[in-house]
C-alpha positions in Angstrom: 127.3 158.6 116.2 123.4 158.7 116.9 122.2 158.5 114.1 124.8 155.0 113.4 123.5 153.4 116.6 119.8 154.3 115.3 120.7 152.6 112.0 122.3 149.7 113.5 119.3 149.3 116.0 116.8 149.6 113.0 118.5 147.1 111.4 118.6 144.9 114.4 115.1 145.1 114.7 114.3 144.3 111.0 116.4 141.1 111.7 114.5 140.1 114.8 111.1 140.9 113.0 112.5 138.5 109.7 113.9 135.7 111.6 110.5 135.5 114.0 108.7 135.3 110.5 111.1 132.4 109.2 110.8 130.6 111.9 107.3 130.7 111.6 107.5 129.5 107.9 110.3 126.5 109.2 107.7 125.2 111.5 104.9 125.1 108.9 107.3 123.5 106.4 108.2 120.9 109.4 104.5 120.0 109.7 104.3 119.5 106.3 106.9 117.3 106.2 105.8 115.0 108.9 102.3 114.6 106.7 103.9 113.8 103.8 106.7 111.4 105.5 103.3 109.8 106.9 101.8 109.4 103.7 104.8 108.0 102.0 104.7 105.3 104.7 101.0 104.3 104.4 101.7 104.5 100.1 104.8 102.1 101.3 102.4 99.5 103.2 99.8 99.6 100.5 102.0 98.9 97.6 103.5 96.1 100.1 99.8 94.4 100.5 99.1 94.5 96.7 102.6 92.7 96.4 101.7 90.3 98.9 98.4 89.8 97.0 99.5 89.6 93.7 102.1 87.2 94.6 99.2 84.9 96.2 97.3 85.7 93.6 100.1 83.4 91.0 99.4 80.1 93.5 97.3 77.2 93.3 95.9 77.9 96.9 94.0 80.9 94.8 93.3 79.5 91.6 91.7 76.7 93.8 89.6 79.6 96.3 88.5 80.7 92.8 87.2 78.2 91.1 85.3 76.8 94.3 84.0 80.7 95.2 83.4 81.8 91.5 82.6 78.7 89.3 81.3 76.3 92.1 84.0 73.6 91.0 84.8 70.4 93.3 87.5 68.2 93.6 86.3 64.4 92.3 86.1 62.8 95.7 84.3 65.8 97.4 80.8 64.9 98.9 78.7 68.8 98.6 76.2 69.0 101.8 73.8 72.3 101.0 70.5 73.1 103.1 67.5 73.1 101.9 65.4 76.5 102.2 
């Protein structure tokens, strides 16, 4: 009858000692899972931005802001004051 409740004790223990160890693994897995759920949200945002750009990027507001910016261009009735260095 010892020797059962020593066994059953023993095993006991072993459970205790494997459960603290899981639990320990569960919350490292949980923290991981929070970084990733965070980076999945930012990757979310940015692929909305470059949606909202590329869809502004197809209008004539943008071809406009180009071709002023990049070539200079002016519409025919436009008056161009620049200061002299």
């Amino acid at each position: 009858m010892l020797c059962i409740s020593l066994v059953a004790v023993l095993l006991f223990g072993i459970l205790l000692w494997q459960s603290r160890d899981l639990a320990g693994e569960l919350a490292e897995y949980k923290e991981q899972e929070r970084a990733l759920t965070k980076k999945v949200e930012e990757e979310k945002a940015r692929t909305k931005e470059i949606d909202e750009r590329k869809e502004y990027m197809q209008t004539d507001a943008y071809m406009e802001e180009a071709a002023r910016d990049r070539l200079g261009l002016v519409k025919d009735n436009e008056i161009i004051f620049r200061e002299e260095e």
